[in-house]
C-alpha beads as a LAMMPS data file, in Angstrom:
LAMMPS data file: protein, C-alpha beads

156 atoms
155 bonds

1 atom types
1 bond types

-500.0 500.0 xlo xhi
-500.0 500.0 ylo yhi
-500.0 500.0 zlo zhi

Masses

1 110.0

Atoms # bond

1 1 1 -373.857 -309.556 -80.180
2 1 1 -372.541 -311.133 -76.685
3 1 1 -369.057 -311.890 -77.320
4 1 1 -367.262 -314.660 -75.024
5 1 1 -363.754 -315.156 -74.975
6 1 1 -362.284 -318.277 -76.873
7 1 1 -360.073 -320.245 -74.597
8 1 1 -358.780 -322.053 -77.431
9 1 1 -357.129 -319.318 -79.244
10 1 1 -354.112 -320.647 -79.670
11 1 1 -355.382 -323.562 -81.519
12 1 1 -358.173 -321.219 -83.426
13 1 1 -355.601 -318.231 -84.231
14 1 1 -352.710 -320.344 -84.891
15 1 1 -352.279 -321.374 -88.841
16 1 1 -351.011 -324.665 -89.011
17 1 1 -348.095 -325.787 -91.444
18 1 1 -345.196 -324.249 -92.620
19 1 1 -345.990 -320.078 -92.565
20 1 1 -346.168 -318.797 -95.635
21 1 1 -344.394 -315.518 -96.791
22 1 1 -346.441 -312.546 -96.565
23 1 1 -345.013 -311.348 -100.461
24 1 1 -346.926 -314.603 -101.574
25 1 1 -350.264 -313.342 -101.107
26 1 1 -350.086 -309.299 -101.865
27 1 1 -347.533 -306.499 -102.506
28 1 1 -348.184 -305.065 -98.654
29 1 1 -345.477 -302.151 -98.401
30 1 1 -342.374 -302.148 -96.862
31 1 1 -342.406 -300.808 -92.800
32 1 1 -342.065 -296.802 -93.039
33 1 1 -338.825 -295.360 -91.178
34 1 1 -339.584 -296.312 -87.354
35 1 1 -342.352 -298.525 -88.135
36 1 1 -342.907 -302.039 -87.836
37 1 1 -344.716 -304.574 -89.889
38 1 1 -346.582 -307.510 -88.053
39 1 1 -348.580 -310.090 -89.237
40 1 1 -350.889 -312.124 -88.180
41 1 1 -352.093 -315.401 -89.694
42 1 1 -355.704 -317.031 -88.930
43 1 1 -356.481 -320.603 -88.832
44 1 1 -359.662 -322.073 -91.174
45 1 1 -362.070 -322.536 -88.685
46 1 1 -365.586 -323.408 -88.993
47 1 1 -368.272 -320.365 -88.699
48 1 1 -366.102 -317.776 -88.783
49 1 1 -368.670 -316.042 -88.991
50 1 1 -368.840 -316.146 -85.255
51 1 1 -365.190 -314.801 -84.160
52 1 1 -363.222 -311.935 -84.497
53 1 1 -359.984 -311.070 -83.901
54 1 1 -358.984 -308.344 -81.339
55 1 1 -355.794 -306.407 -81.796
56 1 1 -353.920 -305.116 -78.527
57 1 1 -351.108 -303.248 -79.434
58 1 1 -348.589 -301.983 -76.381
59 1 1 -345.981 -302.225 -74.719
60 1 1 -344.061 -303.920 -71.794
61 1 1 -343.365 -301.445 -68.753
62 1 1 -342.063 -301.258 -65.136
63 1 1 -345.686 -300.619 -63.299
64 1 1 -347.246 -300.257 -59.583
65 1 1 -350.851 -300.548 -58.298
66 1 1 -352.349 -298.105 -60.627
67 1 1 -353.846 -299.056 -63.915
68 1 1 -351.692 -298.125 -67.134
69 1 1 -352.786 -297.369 -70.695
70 1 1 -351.466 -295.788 -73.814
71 1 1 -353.271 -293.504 -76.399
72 1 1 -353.176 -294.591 -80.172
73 1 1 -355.028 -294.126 -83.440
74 1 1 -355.715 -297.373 -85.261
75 1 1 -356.568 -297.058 -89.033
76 1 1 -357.818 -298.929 -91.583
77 1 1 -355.872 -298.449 -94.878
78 1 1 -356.873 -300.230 -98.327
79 1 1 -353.629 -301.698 -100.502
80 1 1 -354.496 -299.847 -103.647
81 1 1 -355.211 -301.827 -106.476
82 1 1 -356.009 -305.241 -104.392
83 1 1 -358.919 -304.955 -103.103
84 1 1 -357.171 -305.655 -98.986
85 1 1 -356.378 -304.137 -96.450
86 1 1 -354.013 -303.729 -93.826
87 1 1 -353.926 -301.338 -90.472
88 1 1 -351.720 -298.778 -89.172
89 1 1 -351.267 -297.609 -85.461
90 1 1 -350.055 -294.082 -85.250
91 1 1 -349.771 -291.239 -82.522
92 1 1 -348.944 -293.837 -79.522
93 1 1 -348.511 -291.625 -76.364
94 1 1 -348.592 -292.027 -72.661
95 1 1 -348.889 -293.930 -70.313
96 1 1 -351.662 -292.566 -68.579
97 1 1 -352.151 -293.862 -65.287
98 1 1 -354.752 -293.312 -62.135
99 1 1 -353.117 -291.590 -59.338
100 1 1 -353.634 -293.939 -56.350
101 1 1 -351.357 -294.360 -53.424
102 1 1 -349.458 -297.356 -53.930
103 1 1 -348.595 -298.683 -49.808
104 1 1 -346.104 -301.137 -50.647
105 1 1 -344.189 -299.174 -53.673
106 1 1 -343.880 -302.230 -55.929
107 1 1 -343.374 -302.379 -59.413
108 1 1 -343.446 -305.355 -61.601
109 1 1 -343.195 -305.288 -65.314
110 1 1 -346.409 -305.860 -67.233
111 1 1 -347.566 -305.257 -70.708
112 1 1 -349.526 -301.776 -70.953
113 1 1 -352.135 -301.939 -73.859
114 1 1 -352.940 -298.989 -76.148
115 1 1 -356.224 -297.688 -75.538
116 1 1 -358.558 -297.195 -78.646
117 1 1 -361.227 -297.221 -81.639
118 1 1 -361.656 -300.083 -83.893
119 1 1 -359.328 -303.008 -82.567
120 1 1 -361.954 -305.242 -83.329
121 1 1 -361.672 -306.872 -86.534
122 1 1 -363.662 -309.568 -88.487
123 1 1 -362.089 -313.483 -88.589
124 1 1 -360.993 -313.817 -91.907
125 1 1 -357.890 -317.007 -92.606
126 1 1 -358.592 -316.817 -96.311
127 1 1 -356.099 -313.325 -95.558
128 1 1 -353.581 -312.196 -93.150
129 1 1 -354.077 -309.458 -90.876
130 1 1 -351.350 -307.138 -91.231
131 1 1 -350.261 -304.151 -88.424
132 1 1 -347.693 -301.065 -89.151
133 1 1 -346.775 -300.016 -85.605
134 1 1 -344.143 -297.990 -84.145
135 1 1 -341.044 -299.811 -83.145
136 1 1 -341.057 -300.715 -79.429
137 1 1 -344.449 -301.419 -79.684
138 1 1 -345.527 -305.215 -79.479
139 1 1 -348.990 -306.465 -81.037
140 1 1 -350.710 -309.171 -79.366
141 1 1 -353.914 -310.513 -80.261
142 1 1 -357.090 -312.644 -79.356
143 1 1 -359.962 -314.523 -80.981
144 1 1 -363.621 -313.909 -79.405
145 1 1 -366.134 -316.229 -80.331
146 1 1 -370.191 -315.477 -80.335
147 1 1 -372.692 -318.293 -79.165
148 1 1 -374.804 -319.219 -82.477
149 1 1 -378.096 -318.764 -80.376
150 1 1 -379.865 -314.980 -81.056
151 1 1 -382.220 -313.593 -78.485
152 1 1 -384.471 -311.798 -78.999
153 1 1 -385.116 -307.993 -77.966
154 1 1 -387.729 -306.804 -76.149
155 1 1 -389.995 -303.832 -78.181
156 1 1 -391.136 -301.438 -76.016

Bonds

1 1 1 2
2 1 2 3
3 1 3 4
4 1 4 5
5 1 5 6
6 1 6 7
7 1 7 8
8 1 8 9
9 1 9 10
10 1 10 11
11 1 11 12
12 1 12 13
13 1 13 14
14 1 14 15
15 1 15 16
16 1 16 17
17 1 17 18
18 1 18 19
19 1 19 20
20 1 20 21
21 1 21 22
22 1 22 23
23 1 23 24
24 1 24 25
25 1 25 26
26 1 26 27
27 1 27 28
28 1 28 29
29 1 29 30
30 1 30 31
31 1 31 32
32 1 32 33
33 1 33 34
34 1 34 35
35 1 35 36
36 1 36 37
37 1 37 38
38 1 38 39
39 1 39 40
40 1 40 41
41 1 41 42
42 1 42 43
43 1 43 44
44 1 44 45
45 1 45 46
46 1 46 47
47 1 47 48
48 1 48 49
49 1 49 50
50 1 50 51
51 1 51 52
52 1 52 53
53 1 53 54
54 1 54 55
55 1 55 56
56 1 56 57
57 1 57 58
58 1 58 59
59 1 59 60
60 1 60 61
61 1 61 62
62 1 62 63
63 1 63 64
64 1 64 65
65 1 65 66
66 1 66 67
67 1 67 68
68 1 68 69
69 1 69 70
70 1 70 71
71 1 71 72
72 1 72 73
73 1 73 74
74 1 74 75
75 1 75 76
76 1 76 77
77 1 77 78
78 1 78 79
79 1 79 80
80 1 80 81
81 1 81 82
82 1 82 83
83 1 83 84
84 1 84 85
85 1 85 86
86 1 86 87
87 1 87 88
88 1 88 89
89 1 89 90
90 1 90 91
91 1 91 92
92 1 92 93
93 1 93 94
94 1 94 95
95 1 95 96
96 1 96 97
97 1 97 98
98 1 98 99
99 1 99 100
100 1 100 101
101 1 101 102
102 1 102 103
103 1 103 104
104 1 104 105
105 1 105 106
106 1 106 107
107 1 107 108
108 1 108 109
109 1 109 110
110 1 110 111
111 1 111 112
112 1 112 113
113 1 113 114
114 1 114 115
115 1 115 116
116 1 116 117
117 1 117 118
118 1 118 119
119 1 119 120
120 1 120 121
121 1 121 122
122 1 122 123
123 1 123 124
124 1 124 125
125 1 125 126
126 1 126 127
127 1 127 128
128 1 128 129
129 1 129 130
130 1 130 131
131 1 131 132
132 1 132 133
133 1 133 134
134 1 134 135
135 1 135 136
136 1 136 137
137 1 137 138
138 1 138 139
139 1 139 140
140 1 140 141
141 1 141 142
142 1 142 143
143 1 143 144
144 1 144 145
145 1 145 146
146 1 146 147
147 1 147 148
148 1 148 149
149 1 149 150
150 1 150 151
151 1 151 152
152 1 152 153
153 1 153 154
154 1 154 155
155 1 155 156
């Protein structure tokens, strides 16, 4: 499936109204010793069908002219007797960088993604998405959206 960026993702990810407490729709634990919980809330949108929701967990750091990344394990847990689920990011190490030559020795500060398996989730706003994640490590997100027109492959 091509995937195209939404440019509208604050609109689409954004749930509008008061937001409500995360207690209100499941009995998600409590953030582990040195954990974090985040949550994310999706909008109702029509065809949802069509999006999904990326998770980019990381972390803001002082960098130069090479390119950055962190190391993670995301999982997919299930909340035992509801039937949901919620995701935990463990083993975050790094950075890991390319060794280029930098001329002009800059640094600026720029957020340094963690580098993984199965960030990609399905668009669901019927339920929150819900992240454990070390402290110290932010979780940003974004909405992709697919065109409604298949194509066809080609059998050879």
């Amino acid at each position: 499936m091509t995937l195209v960026t939404a440019f509208s993702f604050a609109t689409v990810a954004c749930a509008t109204g008061p937001t409500p407490e995360l207690s209100s729709v499941a009995d998600f634990p409590a953030a582990s010793e040195g954990q974090a919980r985040h949550v994310i809330w999706l909008a109702e949108q029509p065809h949802e069908e069509l999006l999904k929701i990326e998770i980019v967990p990381g972390k803001l750091m002082m960098t130069d002219c090479n390119t950055r990344g962190l190391m993670g394990d995301f999982t997919k847990k299930d909340l035992s007797g509801w039937g949901y689920s919620y995701y935990q990011l463990d083993n975050v190490a790094g950075p890991i960088a390319t060794m280029m030559a930098c001329p002009d020795n800059t640094k600026t500060e720029a957020f340094v993604p963690v580098q993984g398996d199965n960030f990609t989730l399905g668009y669901n706003s019927k339920l929150p998405v819900v992240v454990y994640a070390p402290k110290g490590v932010e979780v940003r997100y974004r909405i992709w959206s697919a065109s409604e027109q298949l194509q066809s492959a080609l059998e050879q």
